[in-house]
Structures are given as C-alpha cells and as structure tokens.
GUDRENTOR-910879 format. One line per field, with one value per residue: residue in one letter; chain; x, y, z of N, C-alpha, C in turn. Coordinates in Angstrom, 1 decimal, always signed. Each point is the difference from the previous one (the first is absolute). Example, Ala and Ser with C-alpha at 12.3 -4.5 7.8 and 13.67 -1.06 7.14 Angstrom:
BEGIN
res: c(a;s)
chain: c(A;A)
n.x: c(+13.2;-0.4)
n.y: c(-5.7;+1.1)
n.z: c(+7.8;-0.7)
ca.x: c(-0.9;+0.9)
ca.y: c(+1.2;+1.1)
ca.z: c(+0.0;+0.0)
c.x: c(+0.9;-0.8)
c.y: c(+1.2;+1.1)
c.z: c(+0.0;+0.8)
This chain:
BEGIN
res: c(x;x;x;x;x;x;x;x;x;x;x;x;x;x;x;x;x;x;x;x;x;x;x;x;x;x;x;x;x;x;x;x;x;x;x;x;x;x;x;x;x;x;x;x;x;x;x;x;x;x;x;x;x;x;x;x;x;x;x;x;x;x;x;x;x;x;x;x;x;x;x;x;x;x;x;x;x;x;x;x;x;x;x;x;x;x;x;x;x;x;x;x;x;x;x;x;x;x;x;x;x;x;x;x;x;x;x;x;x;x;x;x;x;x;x;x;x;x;x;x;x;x;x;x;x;x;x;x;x;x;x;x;x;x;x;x;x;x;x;x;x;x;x;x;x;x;x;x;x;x;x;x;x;x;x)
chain: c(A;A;A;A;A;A;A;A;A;A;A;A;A;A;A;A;A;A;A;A;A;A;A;A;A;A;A;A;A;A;A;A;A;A;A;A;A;A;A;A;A;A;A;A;A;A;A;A;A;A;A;A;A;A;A;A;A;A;A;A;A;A;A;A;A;A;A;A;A;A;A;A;A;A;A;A;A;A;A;A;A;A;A;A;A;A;A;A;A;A;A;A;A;A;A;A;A;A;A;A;A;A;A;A;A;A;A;A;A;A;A;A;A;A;A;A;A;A;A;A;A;A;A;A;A;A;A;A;A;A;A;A;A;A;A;A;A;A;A;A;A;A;A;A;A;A;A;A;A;A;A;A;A;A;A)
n.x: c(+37.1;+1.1;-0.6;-0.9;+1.3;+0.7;-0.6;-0.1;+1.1;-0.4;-1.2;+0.8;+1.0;-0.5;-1.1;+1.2;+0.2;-0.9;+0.5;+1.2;-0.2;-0.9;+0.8;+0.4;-1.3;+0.1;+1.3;+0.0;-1.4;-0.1;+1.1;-0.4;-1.3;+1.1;+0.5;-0.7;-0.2;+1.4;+0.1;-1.6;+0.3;+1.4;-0.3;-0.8;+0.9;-0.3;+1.6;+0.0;-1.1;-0.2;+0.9;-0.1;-1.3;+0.9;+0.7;-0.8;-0.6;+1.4;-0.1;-0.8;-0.1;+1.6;-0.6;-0.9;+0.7;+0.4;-1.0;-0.1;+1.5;-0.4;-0.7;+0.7;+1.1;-0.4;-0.6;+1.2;+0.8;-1.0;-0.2;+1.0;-0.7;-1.1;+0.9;+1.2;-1.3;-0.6;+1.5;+1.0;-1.3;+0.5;+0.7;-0.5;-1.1;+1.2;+0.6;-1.1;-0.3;+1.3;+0.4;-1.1;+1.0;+1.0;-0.7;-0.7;+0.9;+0.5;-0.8;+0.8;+0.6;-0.7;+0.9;+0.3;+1.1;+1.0;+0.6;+1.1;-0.9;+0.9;-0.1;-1.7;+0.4;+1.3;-0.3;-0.4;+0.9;+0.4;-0.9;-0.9;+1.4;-0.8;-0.9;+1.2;-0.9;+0.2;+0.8;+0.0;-0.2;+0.6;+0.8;-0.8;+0.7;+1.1;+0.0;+2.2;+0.6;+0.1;-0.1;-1.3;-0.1;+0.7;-0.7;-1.4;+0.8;+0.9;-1.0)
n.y: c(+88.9;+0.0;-1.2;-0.2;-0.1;-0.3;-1.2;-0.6;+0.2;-0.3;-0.7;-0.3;+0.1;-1.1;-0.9;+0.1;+0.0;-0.2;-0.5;+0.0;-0.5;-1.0;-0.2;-0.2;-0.5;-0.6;+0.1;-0.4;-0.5;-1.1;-0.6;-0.8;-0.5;-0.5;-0.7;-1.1;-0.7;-0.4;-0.6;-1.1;-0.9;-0.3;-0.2;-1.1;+0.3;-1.5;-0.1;+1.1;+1.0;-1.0;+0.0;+1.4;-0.6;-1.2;+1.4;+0.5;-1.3;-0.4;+1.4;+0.0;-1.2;+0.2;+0.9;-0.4;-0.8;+0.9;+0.4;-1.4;-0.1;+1.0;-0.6;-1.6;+1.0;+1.1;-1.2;-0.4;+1.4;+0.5;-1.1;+0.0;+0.9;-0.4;-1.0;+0.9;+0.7;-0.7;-0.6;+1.4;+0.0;-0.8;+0.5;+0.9;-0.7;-0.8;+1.2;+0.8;-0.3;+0.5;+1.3;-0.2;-1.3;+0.8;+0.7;-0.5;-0.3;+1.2;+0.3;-1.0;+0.3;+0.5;-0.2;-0.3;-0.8;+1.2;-0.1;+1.0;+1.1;+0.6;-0.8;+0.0;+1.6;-0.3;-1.2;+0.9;+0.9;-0.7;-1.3;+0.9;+0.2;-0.4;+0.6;+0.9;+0.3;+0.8;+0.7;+1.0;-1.0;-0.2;+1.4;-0.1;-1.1;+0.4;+0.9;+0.3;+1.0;+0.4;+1.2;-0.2;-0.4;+1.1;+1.0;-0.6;+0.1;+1.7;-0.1)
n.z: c(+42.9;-0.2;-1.4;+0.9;+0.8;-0.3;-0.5;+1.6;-0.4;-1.3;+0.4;+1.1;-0.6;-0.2;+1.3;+0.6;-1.2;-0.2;+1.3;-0.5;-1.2;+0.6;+1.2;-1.2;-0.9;+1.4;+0.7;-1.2;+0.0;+1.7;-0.5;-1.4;+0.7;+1.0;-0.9;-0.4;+1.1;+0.1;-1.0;+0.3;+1.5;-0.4;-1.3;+0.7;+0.6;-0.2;-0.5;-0.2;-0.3;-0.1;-0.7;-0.7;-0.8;+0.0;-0.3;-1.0;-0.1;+0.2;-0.4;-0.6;-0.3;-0.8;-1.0;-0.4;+0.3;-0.6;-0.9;-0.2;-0.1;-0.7;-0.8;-0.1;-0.4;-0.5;-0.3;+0.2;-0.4;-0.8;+0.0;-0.7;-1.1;+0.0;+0.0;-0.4;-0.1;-0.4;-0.6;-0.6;-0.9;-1.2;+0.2;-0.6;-0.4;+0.1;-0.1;-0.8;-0.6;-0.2;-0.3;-0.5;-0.1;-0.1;-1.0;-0.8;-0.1;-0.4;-0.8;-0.8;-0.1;-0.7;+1.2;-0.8;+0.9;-0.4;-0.7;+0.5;-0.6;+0.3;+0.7;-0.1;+0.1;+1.5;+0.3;+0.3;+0.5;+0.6;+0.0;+0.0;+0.9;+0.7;-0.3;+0.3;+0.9;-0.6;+0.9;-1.4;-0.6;+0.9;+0.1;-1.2;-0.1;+1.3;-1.5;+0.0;+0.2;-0.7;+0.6;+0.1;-1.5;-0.9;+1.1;-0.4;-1.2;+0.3;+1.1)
ca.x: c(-0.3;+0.5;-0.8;-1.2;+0.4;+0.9;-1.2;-0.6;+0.9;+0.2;-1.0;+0.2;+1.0;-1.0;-0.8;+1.1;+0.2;-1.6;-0.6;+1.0;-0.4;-1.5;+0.9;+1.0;-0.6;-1.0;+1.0;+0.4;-1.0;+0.4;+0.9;-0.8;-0.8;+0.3;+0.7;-1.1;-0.7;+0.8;+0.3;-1.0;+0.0;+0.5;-0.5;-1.1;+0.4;-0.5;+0.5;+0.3;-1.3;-0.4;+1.0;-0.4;-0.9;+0.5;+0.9;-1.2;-0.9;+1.2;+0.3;-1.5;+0.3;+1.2;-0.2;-1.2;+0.8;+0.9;-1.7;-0.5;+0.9;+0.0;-1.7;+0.3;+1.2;-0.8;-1.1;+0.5;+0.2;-1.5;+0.0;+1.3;+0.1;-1.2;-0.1;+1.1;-0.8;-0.9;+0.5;+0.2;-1.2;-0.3;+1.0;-0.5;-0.9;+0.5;+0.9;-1.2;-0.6;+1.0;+0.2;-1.2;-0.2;+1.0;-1.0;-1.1;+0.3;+0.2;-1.3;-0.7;+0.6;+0.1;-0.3;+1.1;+1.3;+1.1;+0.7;-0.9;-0.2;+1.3;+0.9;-0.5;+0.8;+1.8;+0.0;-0.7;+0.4;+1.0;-0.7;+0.0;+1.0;+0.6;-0.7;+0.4;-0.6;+0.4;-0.5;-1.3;-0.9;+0.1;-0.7;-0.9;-1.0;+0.2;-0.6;+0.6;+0.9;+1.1;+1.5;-0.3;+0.1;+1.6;+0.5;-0.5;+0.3;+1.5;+0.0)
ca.y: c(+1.0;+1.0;+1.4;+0.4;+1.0;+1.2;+0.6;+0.9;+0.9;+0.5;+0.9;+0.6;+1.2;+1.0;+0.9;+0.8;+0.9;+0.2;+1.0;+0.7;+1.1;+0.8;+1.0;+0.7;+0.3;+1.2;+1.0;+1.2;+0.6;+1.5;+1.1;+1.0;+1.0;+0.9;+1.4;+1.3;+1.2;+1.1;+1.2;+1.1;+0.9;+1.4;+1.0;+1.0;+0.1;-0.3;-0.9;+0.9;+0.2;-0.7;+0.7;+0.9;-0.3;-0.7;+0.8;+0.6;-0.6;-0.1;+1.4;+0.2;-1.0;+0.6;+1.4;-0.8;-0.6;+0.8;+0.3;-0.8;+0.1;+1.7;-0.1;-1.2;+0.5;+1.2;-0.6;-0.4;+0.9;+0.3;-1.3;+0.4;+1.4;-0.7;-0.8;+0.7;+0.8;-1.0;-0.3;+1.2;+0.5;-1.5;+0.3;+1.4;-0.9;-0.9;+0.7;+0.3;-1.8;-0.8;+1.5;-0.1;-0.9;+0.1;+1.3;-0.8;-1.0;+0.9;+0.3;-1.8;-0.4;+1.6;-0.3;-1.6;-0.3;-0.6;+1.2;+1.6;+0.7;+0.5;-1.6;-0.5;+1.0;-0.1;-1.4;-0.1;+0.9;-0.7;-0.4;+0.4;+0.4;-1.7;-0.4;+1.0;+0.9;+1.6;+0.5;+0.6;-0.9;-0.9;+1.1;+0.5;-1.1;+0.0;+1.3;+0.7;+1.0;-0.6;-0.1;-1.1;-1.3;-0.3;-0.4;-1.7;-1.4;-0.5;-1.1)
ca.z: c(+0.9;-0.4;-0.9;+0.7;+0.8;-0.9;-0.4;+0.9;+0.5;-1.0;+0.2;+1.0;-0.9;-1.3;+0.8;+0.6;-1.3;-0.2;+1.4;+0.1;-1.2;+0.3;+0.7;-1.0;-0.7;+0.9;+0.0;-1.1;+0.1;+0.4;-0.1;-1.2;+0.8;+0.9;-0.6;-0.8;+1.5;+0.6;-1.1;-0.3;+1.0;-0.3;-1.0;+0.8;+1.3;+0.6;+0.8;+1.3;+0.8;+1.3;+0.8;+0.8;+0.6;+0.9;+0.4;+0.7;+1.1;+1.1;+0.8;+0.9;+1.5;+1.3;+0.8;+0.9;+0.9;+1.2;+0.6;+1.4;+1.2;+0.8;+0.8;+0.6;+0.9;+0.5;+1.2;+0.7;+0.8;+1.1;+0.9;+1.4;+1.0;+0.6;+0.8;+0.6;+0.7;+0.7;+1.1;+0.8;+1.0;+1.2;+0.6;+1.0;+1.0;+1.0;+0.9;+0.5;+1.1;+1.1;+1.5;+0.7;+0.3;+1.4;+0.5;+0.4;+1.6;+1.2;+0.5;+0.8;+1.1;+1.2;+1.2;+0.3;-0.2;-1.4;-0.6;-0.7;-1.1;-0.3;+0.0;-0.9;-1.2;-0.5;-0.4;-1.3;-0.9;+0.0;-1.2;-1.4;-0.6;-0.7;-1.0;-1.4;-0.4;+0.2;+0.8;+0.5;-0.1;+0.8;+0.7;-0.5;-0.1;+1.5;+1.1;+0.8;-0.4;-0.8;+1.2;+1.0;-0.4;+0.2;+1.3;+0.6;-0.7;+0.7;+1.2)
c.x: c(+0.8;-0.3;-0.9;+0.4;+0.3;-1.9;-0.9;+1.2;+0.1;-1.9;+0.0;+0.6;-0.9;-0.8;+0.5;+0.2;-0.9;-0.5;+0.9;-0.5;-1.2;+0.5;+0.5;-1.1;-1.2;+0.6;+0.4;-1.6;-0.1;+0.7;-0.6;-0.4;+0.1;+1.1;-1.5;-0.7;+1.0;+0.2;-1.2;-0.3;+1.2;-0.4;-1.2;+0.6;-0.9;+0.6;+0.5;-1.3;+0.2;+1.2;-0.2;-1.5;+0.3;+0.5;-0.8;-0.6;+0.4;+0.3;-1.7;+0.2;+0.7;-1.3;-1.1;+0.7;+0.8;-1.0;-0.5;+1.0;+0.2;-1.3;+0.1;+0.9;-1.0;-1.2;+1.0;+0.8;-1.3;+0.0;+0.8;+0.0;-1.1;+0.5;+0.4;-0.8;-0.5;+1.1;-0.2;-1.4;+0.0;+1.3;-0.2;-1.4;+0.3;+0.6;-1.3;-0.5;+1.0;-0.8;-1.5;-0.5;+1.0;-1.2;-1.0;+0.8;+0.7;-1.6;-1.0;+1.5;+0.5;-0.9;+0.5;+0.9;+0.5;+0.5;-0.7;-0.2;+1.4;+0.4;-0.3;-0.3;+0.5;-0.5;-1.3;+0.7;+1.6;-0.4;-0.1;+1.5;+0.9;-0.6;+0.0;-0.7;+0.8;-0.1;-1.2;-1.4;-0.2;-1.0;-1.0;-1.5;-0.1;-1.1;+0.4;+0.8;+1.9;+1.1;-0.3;-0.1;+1.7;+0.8;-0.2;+0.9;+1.1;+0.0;-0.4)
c.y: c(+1.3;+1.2;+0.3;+1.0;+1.2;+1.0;+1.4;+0.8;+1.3;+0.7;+1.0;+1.2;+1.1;+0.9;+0.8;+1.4;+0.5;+1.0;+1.3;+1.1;+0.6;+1.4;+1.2;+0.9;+1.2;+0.7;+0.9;+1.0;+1.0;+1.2;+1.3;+0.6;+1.3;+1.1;+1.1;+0.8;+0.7;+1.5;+0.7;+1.3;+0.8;+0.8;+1.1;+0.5;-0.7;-0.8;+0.6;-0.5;-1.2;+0.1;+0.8;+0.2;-0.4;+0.5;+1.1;-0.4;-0.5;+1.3;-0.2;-0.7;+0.5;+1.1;-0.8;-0.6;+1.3;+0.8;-0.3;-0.6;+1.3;+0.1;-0.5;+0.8;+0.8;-0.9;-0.6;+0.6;+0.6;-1.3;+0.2;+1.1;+0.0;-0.8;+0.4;+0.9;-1.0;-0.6;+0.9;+0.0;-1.8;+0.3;+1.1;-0.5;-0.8;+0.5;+0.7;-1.4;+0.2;+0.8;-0.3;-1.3;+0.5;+1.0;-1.3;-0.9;+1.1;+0.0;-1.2;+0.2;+1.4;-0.4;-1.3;+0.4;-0.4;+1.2;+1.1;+0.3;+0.0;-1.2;-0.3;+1.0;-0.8;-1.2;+0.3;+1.0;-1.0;-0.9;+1.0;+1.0;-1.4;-0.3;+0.8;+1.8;+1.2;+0.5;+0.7;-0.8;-0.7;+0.9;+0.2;-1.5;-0.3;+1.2;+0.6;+0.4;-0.5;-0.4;-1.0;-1.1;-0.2;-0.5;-1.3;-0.6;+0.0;-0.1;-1.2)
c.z: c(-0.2;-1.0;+0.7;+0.7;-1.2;-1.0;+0.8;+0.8;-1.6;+0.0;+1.4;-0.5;-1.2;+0.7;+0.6;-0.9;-0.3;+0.9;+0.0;-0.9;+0.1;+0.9;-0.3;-0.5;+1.3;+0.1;-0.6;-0.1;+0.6;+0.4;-0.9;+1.0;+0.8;-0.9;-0.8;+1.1;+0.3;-1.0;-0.3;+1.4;+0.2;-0.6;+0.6;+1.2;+1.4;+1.0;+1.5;+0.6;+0.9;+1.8;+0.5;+1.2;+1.6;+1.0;+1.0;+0.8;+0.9;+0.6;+0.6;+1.1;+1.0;+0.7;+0.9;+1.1;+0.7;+0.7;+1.1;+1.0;+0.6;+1.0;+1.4;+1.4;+0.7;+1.0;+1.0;+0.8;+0.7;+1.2;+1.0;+1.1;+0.8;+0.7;+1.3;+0.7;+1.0;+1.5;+1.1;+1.1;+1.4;+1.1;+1.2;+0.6;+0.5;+1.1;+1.2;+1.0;+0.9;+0.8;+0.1;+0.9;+1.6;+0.8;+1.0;+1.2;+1.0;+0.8;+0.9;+1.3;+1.4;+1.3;+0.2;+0.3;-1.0;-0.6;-0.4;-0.5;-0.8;-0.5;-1.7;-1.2;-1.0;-0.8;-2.0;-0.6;-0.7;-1.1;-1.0;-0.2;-0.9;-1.3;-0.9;+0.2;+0.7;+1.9;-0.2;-0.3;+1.1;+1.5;-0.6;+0.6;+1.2;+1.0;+0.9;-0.2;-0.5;+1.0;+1.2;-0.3;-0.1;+1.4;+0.4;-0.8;+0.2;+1.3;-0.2)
C-alpha cells in the first residue's frame, strides 16, 4: 500500500508542475501582449485619448447636470413665490368673509337686542388686530376713520 500511495502522491506532483508551467507559459504571453499594445498605443498617442475622451464626457454631463439643477432652482423659487401669492390672496379673502360675515349679521340682527354697532366695530376690529393686520387695514376693511378705530381699541 505504501508504493500505491507514494505512486499517486508522485502523479499528484507531476500534475501539480504541469499546471504550474502551463501558468508560466500564459503569463509570459501575455505579458508579450500587453507590452506590444502598450508600446504600439503609446507610439500612436492613443493611450491618452481614451482618458481624455472620458474627461470630456464627464465636463458635458457636469455642465448638463448644473443645467438642469439651475432649471430645477429657478421652477422652484417661481412655486414658492406663487405659493406665497396665493397664501397672501387666501389670507386677505378670509379676513374679507370675516368683516362681511360681522357686516351680514349686523344686518340679520338690527332690531334685536344685543350688542351695538360700536360693540361689534370694536370686537371685529380687535380680531383682525389680532390677526396681524396694520391699523390702516384694519380702518380700511372696517369702513371708518383711523382715529375712530384707534379710540375703540384703547377702550
């Protein structure tokens, strides 16, 4: 048993050597190779070109791309500032509904008992001082003179 062993441990080695030099024998090839392309594409200055190409078609892109994030900024400041209109106008029609809504129940409730005209000035001009808007906006959407609205809100 032993020559048997030693026999298939000595073809194990050979095929081992065999594989190794076939190895030897690609490797060196292409080595040949790549030295003959490198030396014929230096010679041609070809070894640059693709790099540069690369180089080039990487600046198009950047510029394409800073292209369409300028496009992209410029529609989205337009959006904003639209939006920002649109609030402003949803803002000044709400305040309108108010004073026409205090308008329309002065008018449903004239001849009733309940608070006065005056009463119900102050109480809408007071809301909308609450709600941010200017003395003179406030006389302007009230329909009364600036010093008569200033007088109602410091009583």
């Amino acid at each position: 048993m032993t020559v048997h062993f030693a026999m298939g441990e000595q073809f194990w080695i050979m095929g081992q050597m065999a594989v190794d030099i076939f190895m030897l024998v690609l490797l060196a090839i292409l080595l040949n190779l790549f030295r003959r392309d490198r030396g014929r594409m230096a010679r041609s200055g070809e070894l640059n070109m693709p790099s540069e190409r690369l180089l080039e078609e990487m600046k198009q892109i950047s510029a394409s791309l800073e292209k369409n994030l300028k496009e992209k900024r410029e529609l989205t400041g337009n959006i904003v500032r639209e939006l920002e209109t649109l609030l402003s106008d949803a803002k000044d029609a709400s305040l309108q509904l108010e004073v026409l809504l205090n308008t329309w129940h002065k008018t449903e409730t004239a001849g009733k008992s309940g608070p006065s005209d005056t009463e119900r000035l102050k109480k809408s001009a007071k809301v909308l001082s609450e709600k941010g808007l200017s003395m003179k906006e406030i006389a302007k959407r009230l329909n009364i003179p600036m010093g008569e609205l200033e007088l109602m809100l410091k009583l």
